[in-house]
DRENMARLUM-852857 format. One record per residue (C-alpha): residue in three letters; x, y, z. Coordinates in Angstrom, 2 decimals, always signed. Example, Ala and Ser with C-alpha at 12.3 -4.5 7.8 and 13.67 -1.06 7.14 Angstrom:
2
+-----+---------+---------+---------+
!   r !       x !       y !       z !
+-----+---------+---------+---------+
! ALA !  +12.30 !   -4.50 !   +7.80 !
! SER !  +13.67 !   -1.06 !   +7.14 !
+-----+---------+---------+---------+
***
This chain:
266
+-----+---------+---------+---------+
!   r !       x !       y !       z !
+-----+---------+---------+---------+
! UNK !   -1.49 !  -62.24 !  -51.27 !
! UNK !   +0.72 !  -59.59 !  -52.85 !
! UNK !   +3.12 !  -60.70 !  -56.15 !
! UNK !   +6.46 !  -60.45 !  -55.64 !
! UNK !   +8.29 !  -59.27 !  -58.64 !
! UNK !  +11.69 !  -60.95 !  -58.87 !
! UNK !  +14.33 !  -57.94 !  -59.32 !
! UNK !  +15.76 !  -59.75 !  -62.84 !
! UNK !  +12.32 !  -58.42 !  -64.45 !
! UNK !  +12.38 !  -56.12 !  -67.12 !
! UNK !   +8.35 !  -54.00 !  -67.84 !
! UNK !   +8.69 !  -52.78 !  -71.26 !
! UNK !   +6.00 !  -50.50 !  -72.21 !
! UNK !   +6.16 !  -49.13 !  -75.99 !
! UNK !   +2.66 !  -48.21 !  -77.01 !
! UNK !   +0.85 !  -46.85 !  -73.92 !
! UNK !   +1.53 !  -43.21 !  -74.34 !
! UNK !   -1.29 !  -40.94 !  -76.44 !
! UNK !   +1.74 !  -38.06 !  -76.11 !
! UNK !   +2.22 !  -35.65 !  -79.39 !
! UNK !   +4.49 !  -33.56 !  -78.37 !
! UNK !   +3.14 !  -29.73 !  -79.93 !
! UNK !   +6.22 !  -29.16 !  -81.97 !
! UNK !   +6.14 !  -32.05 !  -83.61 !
! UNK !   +1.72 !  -31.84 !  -84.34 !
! UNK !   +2.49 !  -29.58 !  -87.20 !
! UNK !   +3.97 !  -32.95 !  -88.88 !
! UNK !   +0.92 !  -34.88 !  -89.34 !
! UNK !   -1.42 !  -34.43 !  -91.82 !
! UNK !   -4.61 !  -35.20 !  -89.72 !
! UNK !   -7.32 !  -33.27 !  -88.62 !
! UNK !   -7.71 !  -33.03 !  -84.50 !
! UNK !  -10.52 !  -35.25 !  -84.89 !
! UNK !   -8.94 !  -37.22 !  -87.33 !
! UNK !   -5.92 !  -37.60 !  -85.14 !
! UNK !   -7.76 !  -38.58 !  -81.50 !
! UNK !   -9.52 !  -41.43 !  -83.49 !
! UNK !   -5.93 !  -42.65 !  -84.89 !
! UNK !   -4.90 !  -42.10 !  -81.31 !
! UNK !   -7.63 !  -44.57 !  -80.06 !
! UNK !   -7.23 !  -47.07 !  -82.21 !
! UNK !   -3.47 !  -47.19 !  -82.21 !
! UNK !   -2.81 !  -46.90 !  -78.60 !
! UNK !   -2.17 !  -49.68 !  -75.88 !
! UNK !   -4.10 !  -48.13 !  -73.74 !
! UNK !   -3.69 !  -48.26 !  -70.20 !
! UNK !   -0.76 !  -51.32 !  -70.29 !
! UNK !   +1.55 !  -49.48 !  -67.70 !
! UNK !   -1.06 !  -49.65 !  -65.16 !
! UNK !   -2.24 !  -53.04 !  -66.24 !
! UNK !   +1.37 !  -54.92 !  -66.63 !
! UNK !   +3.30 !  -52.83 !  -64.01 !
! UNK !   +0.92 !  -52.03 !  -60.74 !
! UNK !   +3.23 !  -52.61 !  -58.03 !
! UNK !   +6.26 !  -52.58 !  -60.17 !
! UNK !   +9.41 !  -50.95 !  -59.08 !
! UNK !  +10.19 !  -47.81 !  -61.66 !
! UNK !  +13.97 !  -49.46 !  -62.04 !
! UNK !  +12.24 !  -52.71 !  -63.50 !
! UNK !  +10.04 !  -50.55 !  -66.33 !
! UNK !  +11.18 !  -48.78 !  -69.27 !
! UNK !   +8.13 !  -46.82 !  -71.18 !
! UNK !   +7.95 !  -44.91 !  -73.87 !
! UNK !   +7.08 !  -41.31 !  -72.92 !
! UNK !   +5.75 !  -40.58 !  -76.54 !
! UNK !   +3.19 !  -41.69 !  -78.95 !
! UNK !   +3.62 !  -44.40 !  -81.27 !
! UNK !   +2.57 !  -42.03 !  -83.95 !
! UNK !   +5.76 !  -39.65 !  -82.74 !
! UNK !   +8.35 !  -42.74 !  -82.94 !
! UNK !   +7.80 !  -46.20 !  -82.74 !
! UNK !   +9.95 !  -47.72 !  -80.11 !
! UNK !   +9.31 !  -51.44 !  -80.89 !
! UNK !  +10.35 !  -51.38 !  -84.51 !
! UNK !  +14.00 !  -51.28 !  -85.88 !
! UNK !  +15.64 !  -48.11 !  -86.97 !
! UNK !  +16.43 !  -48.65 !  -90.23 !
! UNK !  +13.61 !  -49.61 !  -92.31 !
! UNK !  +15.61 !  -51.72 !  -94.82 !
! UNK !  +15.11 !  -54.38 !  -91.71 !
! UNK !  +11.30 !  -53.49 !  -90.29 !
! UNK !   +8.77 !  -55.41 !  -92.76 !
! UNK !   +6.14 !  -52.92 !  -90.97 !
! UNK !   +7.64 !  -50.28 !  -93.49 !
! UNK !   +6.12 !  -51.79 !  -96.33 !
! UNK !   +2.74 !  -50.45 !  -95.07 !
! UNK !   +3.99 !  -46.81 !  -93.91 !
! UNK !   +4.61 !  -48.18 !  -90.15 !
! UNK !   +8.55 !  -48.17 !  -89.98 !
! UNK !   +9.65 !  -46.40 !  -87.03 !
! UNK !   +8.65 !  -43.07 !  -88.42 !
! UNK !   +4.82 !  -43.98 !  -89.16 !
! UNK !   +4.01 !  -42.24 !  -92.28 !
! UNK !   +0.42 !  -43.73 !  -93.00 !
! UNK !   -2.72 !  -44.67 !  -90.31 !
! UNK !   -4.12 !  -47.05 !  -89.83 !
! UNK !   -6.40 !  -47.44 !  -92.80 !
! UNK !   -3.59 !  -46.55 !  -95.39 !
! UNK !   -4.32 !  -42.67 !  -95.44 !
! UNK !   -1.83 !  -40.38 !  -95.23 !
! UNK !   -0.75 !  -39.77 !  -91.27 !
! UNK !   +2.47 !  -37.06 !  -91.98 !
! UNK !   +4.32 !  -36.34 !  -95.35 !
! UNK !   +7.97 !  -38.01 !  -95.95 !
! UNK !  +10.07 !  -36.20 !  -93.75 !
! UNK !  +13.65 !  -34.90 !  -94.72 !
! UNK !  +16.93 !  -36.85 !  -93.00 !
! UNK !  +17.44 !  -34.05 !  -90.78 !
! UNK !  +13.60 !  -34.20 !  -89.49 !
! UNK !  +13.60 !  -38.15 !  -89.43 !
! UNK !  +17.32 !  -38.02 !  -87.50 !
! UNK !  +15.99 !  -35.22 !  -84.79 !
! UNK !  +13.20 !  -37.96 !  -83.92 !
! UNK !  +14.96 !  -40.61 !  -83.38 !
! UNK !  +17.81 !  -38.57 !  -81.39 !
! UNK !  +15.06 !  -37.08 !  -79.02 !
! UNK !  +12.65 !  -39.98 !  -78.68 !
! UNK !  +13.85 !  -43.66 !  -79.92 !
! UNK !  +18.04 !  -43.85 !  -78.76 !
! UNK !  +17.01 !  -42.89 !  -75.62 !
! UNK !  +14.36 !  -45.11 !  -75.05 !
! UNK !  +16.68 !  -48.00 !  -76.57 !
! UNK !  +19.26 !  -47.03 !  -74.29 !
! UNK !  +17.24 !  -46.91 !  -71.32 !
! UNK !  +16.44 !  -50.71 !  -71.82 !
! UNK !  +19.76 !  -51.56 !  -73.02 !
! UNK !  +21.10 !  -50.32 !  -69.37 !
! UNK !  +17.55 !  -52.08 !  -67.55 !
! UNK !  +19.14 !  -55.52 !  -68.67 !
! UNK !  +22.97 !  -54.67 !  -68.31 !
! UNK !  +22.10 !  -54.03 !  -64.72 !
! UNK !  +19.61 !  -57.06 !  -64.22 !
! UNK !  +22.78 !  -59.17 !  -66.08 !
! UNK !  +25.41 !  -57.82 !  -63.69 !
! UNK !  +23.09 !  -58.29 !  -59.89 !
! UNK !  +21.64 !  -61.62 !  -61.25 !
! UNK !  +23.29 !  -62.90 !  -64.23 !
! UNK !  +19.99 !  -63.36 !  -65.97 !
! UNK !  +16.85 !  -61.42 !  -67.31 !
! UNK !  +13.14 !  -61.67 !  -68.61 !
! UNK !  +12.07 !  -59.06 !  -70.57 !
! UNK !   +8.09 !  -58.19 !  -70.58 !
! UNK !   +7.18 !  -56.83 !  -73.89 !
! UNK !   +3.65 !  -55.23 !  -72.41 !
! UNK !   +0.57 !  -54.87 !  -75.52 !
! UNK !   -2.84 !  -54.67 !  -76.45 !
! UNK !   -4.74 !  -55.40 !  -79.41 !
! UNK !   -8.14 !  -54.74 !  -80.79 !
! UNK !  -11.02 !  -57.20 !  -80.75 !
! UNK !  -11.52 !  -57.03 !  -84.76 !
! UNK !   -7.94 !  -56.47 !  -87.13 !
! UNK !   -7.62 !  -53.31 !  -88.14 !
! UNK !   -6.73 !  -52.54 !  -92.25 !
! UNK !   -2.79 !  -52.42 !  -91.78 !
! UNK !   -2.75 !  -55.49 !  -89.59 !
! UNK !   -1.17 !  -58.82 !  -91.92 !
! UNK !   -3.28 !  -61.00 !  -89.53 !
! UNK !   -6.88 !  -60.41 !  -90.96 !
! UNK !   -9.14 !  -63.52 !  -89.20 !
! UNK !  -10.99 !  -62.06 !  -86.98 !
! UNK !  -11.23 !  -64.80 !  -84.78 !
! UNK !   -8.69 !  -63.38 !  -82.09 !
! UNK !   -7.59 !  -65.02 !  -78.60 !
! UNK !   -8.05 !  -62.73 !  -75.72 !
! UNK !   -4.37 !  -63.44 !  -74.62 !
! UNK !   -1.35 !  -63.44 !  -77.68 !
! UNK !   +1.60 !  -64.80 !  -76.20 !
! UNK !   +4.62 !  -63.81 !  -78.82 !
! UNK !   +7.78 !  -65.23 !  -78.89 !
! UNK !  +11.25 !  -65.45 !  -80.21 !
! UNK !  +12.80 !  -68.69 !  -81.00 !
! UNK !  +16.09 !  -67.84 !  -79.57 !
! UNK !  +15.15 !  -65.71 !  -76.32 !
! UNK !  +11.90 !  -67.62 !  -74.91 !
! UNK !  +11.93 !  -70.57 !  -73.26 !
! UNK !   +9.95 !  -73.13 !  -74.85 !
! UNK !   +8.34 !  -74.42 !  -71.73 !
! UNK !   +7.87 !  -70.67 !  -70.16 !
! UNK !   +5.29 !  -70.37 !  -73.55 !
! UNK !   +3.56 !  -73.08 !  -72.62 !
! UNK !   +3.25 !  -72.34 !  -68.86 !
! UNK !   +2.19 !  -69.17 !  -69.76 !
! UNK !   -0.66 !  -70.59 !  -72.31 !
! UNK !   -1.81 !  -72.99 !  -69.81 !
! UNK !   -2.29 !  -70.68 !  -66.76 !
! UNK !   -4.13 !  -68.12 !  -68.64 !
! UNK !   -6.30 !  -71.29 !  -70.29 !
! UNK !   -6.88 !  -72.06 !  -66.70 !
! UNK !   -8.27 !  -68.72 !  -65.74 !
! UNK !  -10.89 !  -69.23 !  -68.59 !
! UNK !   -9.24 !  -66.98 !  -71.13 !
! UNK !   -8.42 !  -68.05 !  -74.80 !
! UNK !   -5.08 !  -68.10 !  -75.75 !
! UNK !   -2.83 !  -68.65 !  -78.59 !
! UNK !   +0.80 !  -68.57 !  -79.23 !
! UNK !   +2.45 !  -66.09 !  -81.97 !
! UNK !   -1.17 !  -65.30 !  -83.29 !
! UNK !   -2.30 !  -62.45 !  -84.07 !
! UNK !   +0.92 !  -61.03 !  -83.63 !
! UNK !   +4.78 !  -62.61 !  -82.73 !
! UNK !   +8.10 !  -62.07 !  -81.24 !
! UNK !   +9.33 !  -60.23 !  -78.34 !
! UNK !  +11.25 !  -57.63 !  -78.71 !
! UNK !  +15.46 !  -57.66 !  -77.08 !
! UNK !  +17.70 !  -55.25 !  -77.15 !
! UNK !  +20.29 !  -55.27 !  -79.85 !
! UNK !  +23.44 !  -55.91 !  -78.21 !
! UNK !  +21.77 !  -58.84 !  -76.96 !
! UNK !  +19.65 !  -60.18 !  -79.93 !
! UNK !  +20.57 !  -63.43 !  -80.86 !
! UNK !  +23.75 !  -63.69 !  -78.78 !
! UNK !  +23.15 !  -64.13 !  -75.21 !
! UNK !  +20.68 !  -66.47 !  -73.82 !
! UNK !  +20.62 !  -64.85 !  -70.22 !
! UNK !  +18.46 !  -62.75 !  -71.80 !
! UNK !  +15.14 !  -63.80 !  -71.88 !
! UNK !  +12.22 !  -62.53 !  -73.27 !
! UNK !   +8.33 !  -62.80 !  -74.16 !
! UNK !   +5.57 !  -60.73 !  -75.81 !
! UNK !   +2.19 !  -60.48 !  -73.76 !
! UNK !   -0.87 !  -59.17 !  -75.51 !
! UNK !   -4.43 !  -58.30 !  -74.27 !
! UNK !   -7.35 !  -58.05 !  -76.46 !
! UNK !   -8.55 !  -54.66 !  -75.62 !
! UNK !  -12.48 !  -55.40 !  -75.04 !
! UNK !  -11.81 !  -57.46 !  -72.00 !
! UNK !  -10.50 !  -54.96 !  -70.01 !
! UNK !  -11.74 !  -51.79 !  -71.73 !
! UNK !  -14.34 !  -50.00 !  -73.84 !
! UNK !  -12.66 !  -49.94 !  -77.18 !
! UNK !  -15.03 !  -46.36 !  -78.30 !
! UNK !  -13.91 !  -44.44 !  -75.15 !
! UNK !  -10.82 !  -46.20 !  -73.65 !
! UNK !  -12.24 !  -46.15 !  -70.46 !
! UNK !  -11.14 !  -49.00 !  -68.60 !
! UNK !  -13.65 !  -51.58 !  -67.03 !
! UNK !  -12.97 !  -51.44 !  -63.57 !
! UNK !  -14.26 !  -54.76 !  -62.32 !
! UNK !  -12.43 !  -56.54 !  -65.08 !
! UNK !   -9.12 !  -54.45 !  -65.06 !
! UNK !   -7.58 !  -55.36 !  -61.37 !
! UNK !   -8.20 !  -59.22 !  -61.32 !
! UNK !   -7.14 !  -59.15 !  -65.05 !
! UNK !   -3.92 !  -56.84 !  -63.85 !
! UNK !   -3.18 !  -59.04 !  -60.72 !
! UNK !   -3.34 !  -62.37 !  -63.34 !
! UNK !   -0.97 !  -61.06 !  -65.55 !
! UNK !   +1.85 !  -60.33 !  -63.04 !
! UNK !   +0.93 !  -63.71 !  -60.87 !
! UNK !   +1.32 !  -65.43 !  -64.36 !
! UNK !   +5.01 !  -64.67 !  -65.00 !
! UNK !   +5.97 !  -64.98 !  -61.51 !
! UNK !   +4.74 !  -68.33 !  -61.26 !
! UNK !   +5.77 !  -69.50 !  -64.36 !
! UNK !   +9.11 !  -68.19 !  -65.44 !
! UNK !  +11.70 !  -68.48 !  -62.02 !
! UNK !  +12.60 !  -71.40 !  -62.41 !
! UNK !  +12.14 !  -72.09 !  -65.90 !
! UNK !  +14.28 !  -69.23 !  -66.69 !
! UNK !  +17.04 !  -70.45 !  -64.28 !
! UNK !  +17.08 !  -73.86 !  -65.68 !
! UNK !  +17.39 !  -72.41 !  -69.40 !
! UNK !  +20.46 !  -70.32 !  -68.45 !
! UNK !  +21.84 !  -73.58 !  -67.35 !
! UNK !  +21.50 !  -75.77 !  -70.04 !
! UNK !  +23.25 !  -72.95 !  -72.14 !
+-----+---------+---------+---------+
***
């Protein structure tokens, strides 16, 4: 049977693109080898097919670039992202491993980047949940990852004991009981899972972070090696649909009526 995706979902995709865009490759100190190995390991590769299959294009908002370019998930001014510590603010200027990825760019550089690629993106989602808000007076936003089977060196979260499923969340935006739904139906399709581990949150937009509880939200994150080969990318077809098909039966069956019931109590 076919998942019906309530119209009050929001897809957001931040970290499936491998796009560089050719004016900007002269920014990054990388070799083109160099550079399609930070690609591989730094992508989420292939989450718009594997979160949004079936999806109406209204309900997703994606980031057309690389993370590398702009990263879409963090927060514009460093002074707040705790990922700039490690040269992965929203302007990455290190790799993975700590090397050098692009020198410090001037404000006029850093400012054209975040006009062209991370506003408009921000925007785009911003205007996703204003219009799920005014049809249905409520939203879930999908934050849509993947995550490699061992850390890699910039990661805080070294044990390398990782679930196949990460379910992130945010103490203000996701329901306590849509976690736990969420945990136990992926439990129940044999997969490991764990709550806020290796990585937490879920992102919101900021005119609604913190302040209205209509807004819902929740991080999803697939360990890479069950659905793909982590050398090449290529996907592993047999795993990939059923895997696909889980996720979006998952928040369907769990988050209708637990999302409805949280709006209420607020």
């Amino acid at each position: 049977m076919k998942t019906i995706i309530p119209p009050w979902f929001v897809f957001h995709v931040p970290h499936d693109s491998q796009l560089i865009p050719s004016n900007i490759r002269s920014q990054f100190s990388l070799s083109e080898e160099e550079l399609e190995d930070e690609l591989l390991k730094m992508t989420d590769h292939h989450t718009l097919a594997l979160f949004t299959r079936g999806v109406s294009k209204a309900q997703i908002v994606h980031s057309k670039i690389s993370r590398l370019v702009v990263d879409v998930e963090r927060f514009a001014d460093d002074t707040q992202e705790s990922m700039s510590k490690v040269g992965m603010g929203v302007i990455y200027t290190r790799t993975h491993n700590g090397g050098e990825l692009r020198s410090s760019l001037n404000r006029t550089q850093r400012n054209d980047l975040l006009s062209k690629w991370y506003y408009p993106h921000h925007l785009a989602l911003t205007q996703a949940v204003e219009s799920s808000l005014q049809s249905y007076d409520k939203c879930l936003v999908i934050d849509c990852h993947s995550f490699p089977s061992m850390p890699l060196p910039y990661e805080s979260n070294k044990l390398a004991d990782r679930p196949e499923i990460c379910i992130g969340t945010n103490t203000y935006h996701t329901p306590q009981k849509l976690s736990e739904k969420l945990i136990g139906y992926f439990s129940n399709q044999g997969l490991t899972v764990k709550q806020n581990t290796p990585f937490s949150d879920a992102l919101v937009p900021m005119p609604f972070y913190l302040k209205d509880k209509r807004v819902s939200s929740v991080m999803i994150e697939v360990r890479r090696d069950i659905y793909l080969n982590e050398n090449t990318a290529l996907i592993k077809a047999n795993h990939f649909e059923s895997l696909s098909s889980s996720i979006r039966e998952a928040i369907v069956e769990c988050s209708s009526h637990i999302i409805s019931q949280s709006i209420e109590k607020n």
